[in-house]
N, C-alpha and C positions, 0 to 999 in steps of 0.2 A: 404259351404262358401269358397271361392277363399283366398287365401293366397296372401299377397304382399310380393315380395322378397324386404327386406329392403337395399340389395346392389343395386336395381337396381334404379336410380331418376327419377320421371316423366318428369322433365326440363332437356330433354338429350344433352352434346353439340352439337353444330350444326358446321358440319366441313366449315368452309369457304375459300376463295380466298383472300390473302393479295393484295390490289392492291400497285401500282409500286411503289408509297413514303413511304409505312411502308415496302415494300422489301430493298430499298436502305437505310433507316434508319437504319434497323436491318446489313445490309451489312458492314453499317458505321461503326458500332461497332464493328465490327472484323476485319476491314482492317484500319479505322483510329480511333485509339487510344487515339492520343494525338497531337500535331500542329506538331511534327517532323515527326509523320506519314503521315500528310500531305506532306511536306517538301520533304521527302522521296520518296515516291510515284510519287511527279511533277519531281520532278531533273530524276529521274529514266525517265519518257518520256523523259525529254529534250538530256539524254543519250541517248536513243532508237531512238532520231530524227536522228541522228547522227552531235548533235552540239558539235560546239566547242569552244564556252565562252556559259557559264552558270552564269546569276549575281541572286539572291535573297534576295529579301527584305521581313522584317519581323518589325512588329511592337506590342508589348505588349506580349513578347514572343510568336509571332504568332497568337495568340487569335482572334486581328483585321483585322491584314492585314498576307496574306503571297502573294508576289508577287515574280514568275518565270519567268524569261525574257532566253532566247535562238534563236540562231541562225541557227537552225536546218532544217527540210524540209518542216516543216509548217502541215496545215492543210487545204484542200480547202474549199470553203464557202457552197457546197455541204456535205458536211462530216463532219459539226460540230453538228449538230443533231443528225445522229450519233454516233457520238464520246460518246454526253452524254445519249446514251440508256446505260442500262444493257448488261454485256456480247457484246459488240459491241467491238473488235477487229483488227488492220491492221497488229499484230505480229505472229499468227498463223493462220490456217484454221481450228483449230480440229479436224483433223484425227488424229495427235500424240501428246498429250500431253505429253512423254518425251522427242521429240527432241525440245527442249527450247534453241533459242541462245540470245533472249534477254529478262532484268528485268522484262517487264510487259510481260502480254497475257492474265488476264483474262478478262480484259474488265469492271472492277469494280470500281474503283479509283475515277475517273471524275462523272460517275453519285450517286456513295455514296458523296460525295464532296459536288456536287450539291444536296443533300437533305439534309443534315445537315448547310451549310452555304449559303454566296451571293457567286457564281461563275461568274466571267467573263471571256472569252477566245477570243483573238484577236489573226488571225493568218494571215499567207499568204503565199504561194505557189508559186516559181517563172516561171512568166510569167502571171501571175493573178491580181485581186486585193484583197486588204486586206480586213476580215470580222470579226467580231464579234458577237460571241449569252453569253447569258448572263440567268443565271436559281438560283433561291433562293427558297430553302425549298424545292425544288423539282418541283417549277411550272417553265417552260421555255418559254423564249419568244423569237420571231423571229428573224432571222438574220439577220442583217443589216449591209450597210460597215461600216467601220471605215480606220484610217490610220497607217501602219505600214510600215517600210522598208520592212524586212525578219524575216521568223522566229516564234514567238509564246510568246504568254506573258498572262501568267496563272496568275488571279488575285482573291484569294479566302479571303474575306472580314467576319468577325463575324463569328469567326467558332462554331459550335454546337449552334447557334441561336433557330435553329426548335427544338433541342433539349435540353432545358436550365437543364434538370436535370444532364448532363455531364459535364456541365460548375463546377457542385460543386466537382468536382473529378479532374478538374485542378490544378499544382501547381500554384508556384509564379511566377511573368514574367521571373526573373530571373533565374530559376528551367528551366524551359518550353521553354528560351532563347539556355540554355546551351545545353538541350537536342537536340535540332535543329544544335546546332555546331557541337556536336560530330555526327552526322549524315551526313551532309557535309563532316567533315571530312570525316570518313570511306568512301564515294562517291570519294573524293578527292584523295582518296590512290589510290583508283582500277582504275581510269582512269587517269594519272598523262600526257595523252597529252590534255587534256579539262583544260581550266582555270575557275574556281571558285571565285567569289566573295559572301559574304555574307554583309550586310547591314543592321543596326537596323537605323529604320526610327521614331522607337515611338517619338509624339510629335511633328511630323511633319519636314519641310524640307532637307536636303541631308543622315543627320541620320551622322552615324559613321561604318565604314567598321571595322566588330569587325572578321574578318578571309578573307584573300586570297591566293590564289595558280595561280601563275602562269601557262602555259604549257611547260612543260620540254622535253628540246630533248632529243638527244642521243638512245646508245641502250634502251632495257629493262630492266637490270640492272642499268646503270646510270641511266634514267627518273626517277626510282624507289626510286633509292639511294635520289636524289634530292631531292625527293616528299615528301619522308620520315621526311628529315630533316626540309623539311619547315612544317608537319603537327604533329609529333609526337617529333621533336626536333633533335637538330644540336649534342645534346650529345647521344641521340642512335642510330645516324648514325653512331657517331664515332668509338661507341661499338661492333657494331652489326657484325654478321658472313654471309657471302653471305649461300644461300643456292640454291643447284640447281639438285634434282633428279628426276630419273623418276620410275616407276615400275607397270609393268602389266598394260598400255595406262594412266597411272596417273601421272602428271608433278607436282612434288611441288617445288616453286621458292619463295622466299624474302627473308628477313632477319630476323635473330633473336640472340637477345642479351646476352654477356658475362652473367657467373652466377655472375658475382662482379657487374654485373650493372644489380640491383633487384627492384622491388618494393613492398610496403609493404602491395597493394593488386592487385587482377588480373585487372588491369584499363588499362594496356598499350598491351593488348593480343588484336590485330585484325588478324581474318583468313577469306578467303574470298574462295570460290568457283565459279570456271569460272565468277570470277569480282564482283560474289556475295557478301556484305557483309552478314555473319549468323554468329548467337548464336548458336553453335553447343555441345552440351555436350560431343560427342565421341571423337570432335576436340580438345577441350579443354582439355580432360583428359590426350591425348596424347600428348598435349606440355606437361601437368605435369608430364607425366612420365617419357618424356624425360630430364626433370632437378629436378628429384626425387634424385639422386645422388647427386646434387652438391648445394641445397637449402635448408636452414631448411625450416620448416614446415607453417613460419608464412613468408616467401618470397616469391616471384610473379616471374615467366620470363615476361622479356617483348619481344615480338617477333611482324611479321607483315608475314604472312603465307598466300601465296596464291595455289591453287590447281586447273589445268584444266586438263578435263578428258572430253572423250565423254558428250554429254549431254544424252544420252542412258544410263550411268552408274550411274546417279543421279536422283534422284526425288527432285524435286524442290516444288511440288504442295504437300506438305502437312501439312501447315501452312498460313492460312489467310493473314499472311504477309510476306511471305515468308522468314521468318528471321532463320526457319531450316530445312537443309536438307537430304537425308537419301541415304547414297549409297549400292547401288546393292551386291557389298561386301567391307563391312566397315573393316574388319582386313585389307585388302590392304591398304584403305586410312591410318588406325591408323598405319597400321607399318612403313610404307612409312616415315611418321610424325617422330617417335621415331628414326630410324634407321638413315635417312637424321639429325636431328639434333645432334644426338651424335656420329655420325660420322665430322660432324662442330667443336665440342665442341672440342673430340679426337685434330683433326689438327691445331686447337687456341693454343696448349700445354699448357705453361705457361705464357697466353699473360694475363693481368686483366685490367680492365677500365681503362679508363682519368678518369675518374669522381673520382676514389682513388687522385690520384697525383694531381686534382684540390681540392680536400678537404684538401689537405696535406698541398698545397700553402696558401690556407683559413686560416687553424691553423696558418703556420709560419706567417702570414704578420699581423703585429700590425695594429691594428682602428688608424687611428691619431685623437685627439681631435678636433682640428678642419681642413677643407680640405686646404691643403697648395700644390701651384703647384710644378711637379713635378723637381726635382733637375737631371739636366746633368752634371754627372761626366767625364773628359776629361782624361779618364783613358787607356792609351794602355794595350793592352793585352799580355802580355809576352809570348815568345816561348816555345816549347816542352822543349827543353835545357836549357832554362834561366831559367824554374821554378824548375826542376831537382837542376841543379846548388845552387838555392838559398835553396832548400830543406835540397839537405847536408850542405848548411853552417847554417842553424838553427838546424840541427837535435843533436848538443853536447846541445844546451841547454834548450832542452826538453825531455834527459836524464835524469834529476832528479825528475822526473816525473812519471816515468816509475811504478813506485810502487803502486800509488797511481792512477794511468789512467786505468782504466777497455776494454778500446778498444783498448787493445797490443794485436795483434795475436802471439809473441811470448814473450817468457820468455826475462827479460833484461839479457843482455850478462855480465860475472862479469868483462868485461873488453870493454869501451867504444871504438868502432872500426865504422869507416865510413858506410851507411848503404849501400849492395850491393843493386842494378837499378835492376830491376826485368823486368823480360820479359815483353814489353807489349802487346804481342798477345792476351793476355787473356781477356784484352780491347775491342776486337773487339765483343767478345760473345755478346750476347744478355743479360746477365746478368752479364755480367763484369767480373772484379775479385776484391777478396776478399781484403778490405784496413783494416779492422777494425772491432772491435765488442763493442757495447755499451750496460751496462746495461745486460752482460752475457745473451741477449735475440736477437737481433738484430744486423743483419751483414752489412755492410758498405762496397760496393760494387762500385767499379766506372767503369764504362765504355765510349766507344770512346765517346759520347755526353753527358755527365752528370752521375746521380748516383743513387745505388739502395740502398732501405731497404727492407731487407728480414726480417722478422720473422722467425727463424730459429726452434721454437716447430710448428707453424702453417706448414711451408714448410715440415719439413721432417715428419709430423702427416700423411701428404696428401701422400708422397711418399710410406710410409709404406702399407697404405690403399689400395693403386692402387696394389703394389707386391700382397697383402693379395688376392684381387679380381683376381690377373690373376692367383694366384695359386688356388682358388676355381673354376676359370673355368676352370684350365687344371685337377686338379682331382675330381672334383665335391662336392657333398656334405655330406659329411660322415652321414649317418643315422643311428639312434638308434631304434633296435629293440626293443617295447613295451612287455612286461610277458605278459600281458594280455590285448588285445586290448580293447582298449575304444568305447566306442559304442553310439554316437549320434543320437537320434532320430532329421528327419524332416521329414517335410511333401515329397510328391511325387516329387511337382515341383522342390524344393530348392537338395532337391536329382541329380535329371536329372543334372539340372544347376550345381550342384558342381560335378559331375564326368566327365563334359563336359572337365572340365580343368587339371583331375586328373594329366592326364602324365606330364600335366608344373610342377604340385606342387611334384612329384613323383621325377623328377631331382632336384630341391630343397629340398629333404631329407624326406620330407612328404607323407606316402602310405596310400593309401583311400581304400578303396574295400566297393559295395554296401552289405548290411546286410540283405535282403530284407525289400519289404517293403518301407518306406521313410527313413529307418535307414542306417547310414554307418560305418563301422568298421574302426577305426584310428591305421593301423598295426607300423607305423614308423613314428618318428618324426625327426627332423633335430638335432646331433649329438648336435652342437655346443649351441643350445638352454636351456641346460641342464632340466629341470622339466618342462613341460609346460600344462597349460588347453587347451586340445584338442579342449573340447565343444567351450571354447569363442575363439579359434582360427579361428574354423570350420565358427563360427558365425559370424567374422570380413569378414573372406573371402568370404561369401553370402552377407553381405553390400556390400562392393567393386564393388559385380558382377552384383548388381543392381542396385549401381547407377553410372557406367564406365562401366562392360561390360567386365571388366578382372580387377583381384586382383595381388597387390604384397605384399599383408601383409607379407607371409612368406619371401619373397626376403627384403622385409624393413626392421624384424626383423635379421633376418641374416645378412644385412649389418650394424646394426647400432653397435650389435658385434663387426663386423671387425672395427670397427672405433674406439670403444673404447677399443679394444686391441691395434691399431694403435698408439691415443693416448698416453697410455700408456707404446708402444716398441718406444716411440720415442722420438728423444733429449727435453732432457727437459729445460726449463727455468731457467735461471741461473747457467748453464751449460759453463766454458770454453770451445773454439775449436780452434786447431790448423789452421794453415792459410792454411795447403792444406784438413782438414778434412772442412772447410766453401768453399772452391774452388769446394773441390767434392760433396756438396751438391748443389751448383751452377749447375755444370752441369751434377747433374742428375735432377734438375728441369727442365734444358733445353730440357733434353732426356725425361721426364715423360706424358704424356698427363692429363692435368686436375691441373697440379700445381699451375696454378697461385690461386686457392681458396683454401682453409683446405674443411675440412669434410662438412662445415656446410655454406658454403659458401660467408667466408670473406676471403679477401684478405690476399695474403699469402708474399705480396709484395708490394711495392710502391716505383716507377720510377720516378727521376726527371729530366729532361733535365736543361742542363749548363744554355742556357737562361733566362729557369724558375729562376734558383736560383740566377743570376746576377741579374733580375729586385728586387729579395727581397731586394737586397745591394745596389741598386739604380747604379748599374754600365751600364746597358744602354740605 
């Protein structure tokens, strides 16, 4: 009697051939996502045309309509059947897929497009006439003219029609509107000599221009600068630190912002690669590490990071949508990242936001009940010497005060005498000099155009910190030999990967040695840590390393230490200071790098200009 094997079925599958509308269907789904994917994907040609106004129209958060209009090299009437095969390409030839110098080249976009929605594309070529072919659901129909000046005008109508079960994984128009903005945007950043218009049409006639970008001249840093401020805002231009290095054929340039101008999540972080925008996890880590120092934990940088390198140093092609990319040797790009920014940060010394001193203006200026216009006072403005003058003749009768006023930098004299004129050199600093102390917390500081408040525990917290840190890197890290080592079992891999880093954690006071096996021996830990669980250290620093690719748990324990010893060795609140012990905290603020924040990255300072504080008095 013959046996049936019961794994084997008589109904065996039968391997078949997808033909071309379930291949572009399924394509659909990995390269467009969602209407900004689309969005995405057209502007990207109309950059690779090499135009230069790009307008888009969109209607019911793209759903209906998304229409890309460009002025770029066209398409001839020949080559729009092409255009929407598979894999049909004019960016590359295929022999190297890592030399990529522009957004598209696989050749997928237009014909996924065209099987999930109604496609229309009208183009022209100059010296030709205009044509248009048109393909819905994937069936296409013949070319015929139409009329156009120049250019291309991509019209993709009901999108995921042919496929209505994607339609239920849509969000709101509004959701699905915004996401198509911030898409633009990011486009808008990397190319800041193209002009951008965005257009919501729902509903029918002209719609409403809900985003525009001019094109901006100038160098690269100015266009940039501009760009910036029209896409991401006029207050972290004002913030923001130029950035400009290179290292081992890697150029990193933009801007990125004070740690006093934070956000309270990563929303305002764009890095691009040669013009790319991407979601890059290594990239990302390294902006955080580079403002691990100067941010708690629940603060954001906001920066705008771009990076061009050979296109041989990059893989571009290993994401459906190209949103990440993987380079050839990533510790370059990441240190590049870290080094370049905290070397920014370094030479900002103690500069801190506008955005402090315009919140400050906010607090002082009373709501009026109701809006009343505004009052011109005809008030001249008295001379250097006339307000002197007038000073000493008021200052006998603010004498009896003295006792009772907390903002005397010095003790009252037991014999009332004219007050000596004080040098005004000290005016000119950047941080002034020292008028006053209020509330034994807060120093009163005037200089040549207006006035500063220092927090005087925040300021010298941060001073002490920075001494603490440069004398841990000139003598390093005092380690404590273990009696008896500790002994962590892990697996093989976690093994390999934490002794990869041993020597970094080894100059951090922490000695590893393999135990064999997947076990590792914990000979020394960092001195200043005093009792510490090796195992869950061991184990923080294997998260780290998978999901960034390098840890600083023990350098974050260790600094958060020096901080709160800082803390602690530093002038405290409610604290009297003599008027030259507030001067010389001044300028060593001015000499420190990183002053203008505390530990934890609040401002350690706020500056007002004279203007500023006339307009609160209504003086001009």
């Amino acid at each position: 009697m013959v046996q049936v094997n019961p794994n084997i079925s008589e109904n065996r599958p039968v391997i078949r051939q997808l033909d071309d509308a379930a291949i572009n269907r399924i394509a659909a789904g990995e390269v467009v996502e969602r209407p900004a994917s689309a969005v995405k994907e057209l502007v990207e040609n109309a950059i690779d045309a090499g135009a230069s106004r790009i307008a888009i129209d969109i209607a019911d958060g793209g759903k209906t309509l998304i229409r890309v209009t460009d002025d770029g090299c066209g398409i001839s009437a020949d080559d729009l059947p092409l255009a929407l095969s598979r894999h049909a390409t004019s960016k590359i030839d295929g022999s190297d897929l890592l030399n990529i110098h522009t957004f598209g080249f696989r050749g997928e976009a237009l014909p996924s497009l065209g099987a999930v929605g109604r496609l229309t594309i009208t183009s022209r070529v100059p010296g030709a006439d205009a044509a248009q072919i048109h393909v819905a659901g994937g069936t296409m129909e013949a070319v015929k003219p139409a009329a156009l000046r120049v250019g291309t005008v991509v019209e993709l109508r009901d999108l995921f029609f042919a496929t209505p079960a994607r339609l239920k994984f849509m969000r709101t128009d509004r959701a699905e509107a915004q996401a198509i903005t911030d898409t633009v945007k990011r486009l808008a950043m990397a190319e800041p000599a193209i002009t951008f218009t965005l257009r919501d049409v729902s509903g029918g006639g002209e719609g409403r221009v809900t985003f525009r970008a001019d094109r901006e001249n100038g160098d690269l840093f100015d266009a940039l600068h501009a760009r910036l401020a029209r896409v991401i805002g006029r207050e972290f231009a004002e913030n923001a630190l130029q950035i400009d290095a290179t290292r081992e054929g890697i150029r990193l340039y933009g801007y990125a912002a004070l740690p006093t101008y934070s956000r309270g999540a990563a929303v305002a972080q764009y890095l691009f690669v040669n013009g790319r925008p991407v979601r890059d996890k290594m990239l990302t880590g390294a902006l955080r590490a580079a403002y691990f120092d100067f941010l708690s934990r629940d603060r954001h940088p906001a920066a705008a990071l771009f990076i061009d390198c050979d296109p041989t140093l990059v893989d571009v092609n290993v994401h459906p949508a190209k949103s990440e990319v993987r380079f050839r040797d990533p510790g370059v790009a990441r240190g590049l990242i870290i080094s370049a920014l905290r070397h920014a940060l370094a030479e900002a010394g103690h500069r801190a936001s506008s955005t402090v001193a315009n919140a400050t203006l906010g607090a002082m200026r009373p709501e009026p009940a109701q809006p009343a216009p505004a009052r011109a006072y005809q008030i001249d403005r008295p001379s250097q010497s006339a307000r002197q003058a007038a000073f000493r003749a008021q200052s006998p009768g603010f004498a009896e005060l003295a006792n009772d006023y907390s903002g005397s930098i010095v003790e009252p004299p037991p014999v009332v005498a004219p007050a000596p004129v004080e040098d005004p050199a000290p005016q000119d600093l950047p941080l002034g000099a020292a008028r006053g102390q209020v509330h034994e917390n807060y120093i009163i500081a005037q200089t040549s155009d207006g006035m500063v408040i220092v927090d005087q525990h925040a300021a010298h917290e941060r001073l002490v910190y920075e001494k603490l840190k440069t004398q841990m890197a000139e003598k390093g890290v005092a380690a404590q030999a273990l009696l008896i080592p500790e002994i962590v079992e892990l697996s093989e891999g976690d093994c390999a990967r934490l002794m990869t880093v041993a020597d970094d954690l080894s100059r951090l006071g922490l000695t590893l040695e393999p135990f064999g096996g997947g076990a590792i021996a914990v000979r020394e830990t960092p001195a200043i840590l005093g009792e510490v669980d090796a195992r869950a250290m061991i184990l923080d620093i294997l998260d780290e390393l998978a999901d960034q690719g390098e840890s600083q748990a023990v350098q974050v324990r260790i600094e958060a230490i020096l901080s709160r010893v800082a803390c602690h060795g530093s002038v405290r609140s409610g604290r009297r200071m003599r008027a030259e012990e507030m001067n010389a905290l001044l300028r060593e603020m001015e000499a420190t790098p990183h002053s203008g924040q505390c530990n934890h990255g609040r401002p350690t300072y706020v500056e007002l200009k004279l203007s500023d504080i006339e307009r609160l008095f209504g003086r001009s």
